[in-house]
N, C-alpha and C positions, 0 to 999 in steps of 0.2 A: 341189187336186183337178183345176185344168184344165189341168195339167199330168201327167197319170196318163190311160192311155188303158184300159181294160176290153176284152180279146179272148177270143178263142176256138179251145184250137187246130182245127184240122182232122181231129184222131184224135180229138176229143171227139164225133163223129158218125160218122167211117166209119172204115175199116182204112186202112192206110198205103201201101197198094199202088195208087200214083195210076192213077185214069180217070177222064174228065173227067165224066159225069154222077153220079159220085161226087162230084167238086169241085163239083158246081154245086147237089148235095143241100146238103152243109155251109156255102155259102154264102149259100143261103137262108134255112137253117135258123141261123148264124148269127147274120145280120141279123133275124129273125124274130122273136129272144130277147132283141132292144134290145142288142147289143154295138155295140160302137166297130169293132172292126174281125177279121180273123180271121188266123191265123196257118197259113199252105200249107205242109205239110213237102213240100219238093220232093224227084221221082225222083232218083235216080243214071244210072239206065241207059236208063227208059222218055222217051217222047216226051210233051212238055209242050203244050200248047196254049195258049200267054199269051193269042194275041190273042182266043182266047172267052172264057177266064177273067178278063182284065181287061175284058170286055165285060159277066160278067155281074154282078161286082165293081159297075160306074157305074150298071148297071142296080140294083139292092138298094141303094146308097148305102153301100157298105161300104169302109171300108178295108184294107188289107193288108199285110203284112210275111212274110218267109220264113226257113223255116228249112233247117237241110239236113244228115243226119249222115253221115259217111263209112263206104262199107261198110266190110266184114272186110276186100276186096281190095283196097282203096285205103288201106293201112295209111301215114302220113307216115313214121314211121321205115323203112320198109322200101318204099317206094315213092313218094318224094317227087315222081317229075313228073309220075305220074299221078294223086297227089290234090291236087296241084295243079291240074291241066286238070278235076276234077270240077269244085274249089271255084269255079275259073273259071266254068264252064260255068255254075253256081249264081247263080255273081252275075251275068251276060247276062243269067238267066230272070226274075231279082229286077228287074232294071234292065228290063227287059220287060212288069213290071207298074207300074210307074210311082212306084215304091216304095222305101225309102231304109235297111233290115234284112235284113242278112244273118245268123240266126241259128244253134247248133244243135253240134254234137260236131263239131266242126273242126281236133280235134288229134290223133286217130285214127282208128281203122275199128274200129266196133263188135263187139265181141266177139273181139277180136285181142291175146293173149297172148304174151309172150314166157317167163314164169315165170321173171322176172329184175324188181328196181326201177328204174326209169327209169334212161338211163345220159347221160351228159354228151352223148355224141356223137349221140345221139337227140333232147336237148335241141335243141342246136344245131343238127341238121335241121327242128327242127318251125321253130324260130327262125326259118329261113331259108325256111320255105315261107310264115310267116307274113308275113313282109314282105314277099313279092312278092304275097300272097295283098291285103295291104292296100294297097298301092301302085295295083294294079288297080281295088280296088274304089271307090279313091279318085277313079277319073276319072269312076264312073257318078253320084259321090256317094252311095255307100253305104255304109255303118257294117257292121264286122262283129260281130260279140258269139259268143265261146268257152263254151259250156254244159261244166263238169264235171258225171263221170255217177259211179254207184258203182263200188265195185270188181269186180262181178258183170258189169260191163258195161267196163271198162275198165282197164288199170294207168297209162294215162299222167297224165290230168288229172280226179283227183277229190273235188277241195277248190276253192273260191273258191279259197285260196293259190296251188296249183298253175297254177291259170291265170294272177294275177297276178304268179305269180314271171318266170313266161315271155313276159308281155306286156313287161313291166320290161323285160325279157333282149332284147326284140325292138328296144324302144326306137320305137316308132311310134304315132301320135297317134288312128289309125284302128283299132283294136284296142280290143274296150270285152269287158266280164263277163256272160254270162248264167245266172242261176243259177236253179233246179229245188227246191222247197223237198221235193217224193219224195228227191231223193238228199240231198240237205243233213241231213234227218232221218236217212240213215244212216251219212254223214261225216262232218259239222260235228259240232265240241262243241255250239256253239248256235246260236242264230239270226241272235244280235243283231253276233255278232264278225265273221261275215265281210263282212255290208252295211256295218258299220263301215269295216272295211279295205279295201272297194271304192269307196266315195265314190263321185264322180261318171263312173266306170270301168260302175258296175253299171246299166244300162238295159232291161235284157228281165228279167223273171224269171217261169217257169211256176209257178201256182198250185193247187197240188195235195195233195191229202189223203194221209198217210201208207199207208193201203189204196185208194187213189186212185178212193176216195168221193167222198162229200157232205163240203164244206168242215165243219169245225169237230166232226165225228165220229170224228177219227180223235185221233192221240197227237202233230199238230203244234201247237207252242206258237206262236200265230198273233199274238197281243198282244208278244209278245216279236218279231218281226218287223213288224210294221207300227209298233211303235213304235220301232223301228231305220230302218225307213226313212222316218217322217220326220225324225229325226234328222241324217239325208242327205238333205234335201229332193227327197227321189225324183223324178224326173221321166223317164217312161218308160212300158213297159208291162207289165201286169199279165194275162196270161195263163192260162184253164182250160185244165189239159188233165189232166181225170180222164176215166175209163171205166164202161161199162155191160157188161156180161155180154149183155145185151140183142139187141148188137147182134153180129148174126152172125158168127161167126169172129173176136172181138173175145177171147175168153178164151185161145186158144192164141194170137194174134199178142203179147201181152203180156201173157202167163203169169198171167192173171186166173182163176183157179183154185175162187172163192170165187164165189158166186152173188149179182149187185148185188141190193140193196134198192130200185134206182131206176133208172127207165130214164132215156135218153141227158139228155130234153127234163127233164124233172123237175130232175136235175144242172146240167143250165146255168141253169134260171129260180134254182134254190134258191142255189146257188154265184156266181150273179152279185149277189146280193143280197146274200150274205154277203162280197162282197168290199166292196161297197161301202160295206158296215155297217160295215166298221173303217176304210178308209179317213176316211167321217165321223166316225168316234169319235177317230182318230188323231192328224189329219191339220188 
């Protein structure tokens, strides 16, 4: 277990559309609920403020890691040196916080369709943005981690597989797995096969209820993954990122449709508990 870290992401308290007294809500709020540490989905386009954010970070005793998905416009097959210069730009901000996780949808632009299956020569551009994407990140010392999403959100990478086929394909040692057990519930056969097949590749994974509740109310089989990963003597982190209806404008920015049973705080006390509950049962 001291090798397992417990966070929280940053949309588990506010919307995704960064301002900094939004970031320093979730931060305290974070730290407030006894996590390890909290995970930032960084802008695209807006202006970051590290050096208050990492101020208020040493302040709360919190740590941190980031994440970061590619818009629509910054699609890699179709615009490889502009989502390059995001992902760049990503890791500066990451490296800004003093922090060593680059997370997050890094092999496309969300919501970016071609209504074709992946093609060889799309492959080999993500490929190719990927290694200079990791070569980079390698001088800040930071790790990056590739999240597959569903197919509602993506055609390029949405299986463990898909990702690990094309880290394979990249051939670089800085390239790790970040998986979403929300999408896994609706891609994976199970649970247990692809933290198998990712070994020590899998380091970040967001922990989230199937109707991205309250842990253990929903239809993910959670015994079936924590005992997969310690089978892979996990070491990494473990991340909420469910939602509240609660919280304003929270049910249209991710199609939350359904009225929470719990609001934001209730979710992380009751969810951090239950993370931790299997990890001691597991682990």
């Amino acid at each position: 277990m001291n090798n397992i870290k417990f966070g929280c992401s940053l949309l588990s308290w506010v919307l995704p559309n960064w301002n900094l007294d939004n970031g320093k809500y979730a931060i305290e709020q974070t730290a407030k609920h006894s996590f390890d540490l909290i995970e930032i989905l960084l802008p695209a386009y807006q202006d970051f403020e590290s050096k208050e954010v990492l101020h208020h970070l040493k302040k709360h005793q919190l740590e941190v890691v980031c994440s970061f998905n590619l818009p629509k416009t910054a699609h890699i097959p179709t615009h490889p040196k502009g989502s390059l210069n995001l992902i760049k730009n990503a890791i500066l901000q990451t490296a800004s916080l003093e922090t060593d996780l680059l997370a997050g949808v890094l092999h496309s632009g969300l919501g970016s369709f071609t209504g074709e299956i992946l093609t060889d020569f799309e492959k080999n551009t993500i490929v190719e943005v990927w290694q200079e994407v990791a070569d980079f990140a390698s001088k800040y010392g930071i790790k990056i981690a590739i999240e597959p999403v569903n197919r509602y959100e993506s055609y390029v990478c949405n299986t463990a597989k898909n990702v690990l086929d094309l880290i394979e394909k990249a051939n670089h040692p800085n390239l790790f797995l970040h998986l979403d057990t929300f999408h896994m519930n609706i891609e994976e056969n199970n649970f247990r096969d692809p933290i198998l097949s990712a070994q020590e590749k899998l380091i970040h994974l967001h922990i989230t209820e199937s109707n991205r509740g309250m842990l253990g109310e929903g239809t993910i089989n959670w015994d079936e993954l924590f005992i997969a990963l310690n089978e892979i003597n996990f070491k990494g982190n473990l991340v909420l990122e469910n939602f509240s209806s609660e919280i304003k404008g929270m049910s249209s920015t991710v199609s939350l449709w359904q009225k929470s049973n719990y609001n934001a705080e209730d979710l992380a006390t009751k969810s951090l508990n239950f993370m931790k509950d299997k990890v001691n049962q597991y682990f």
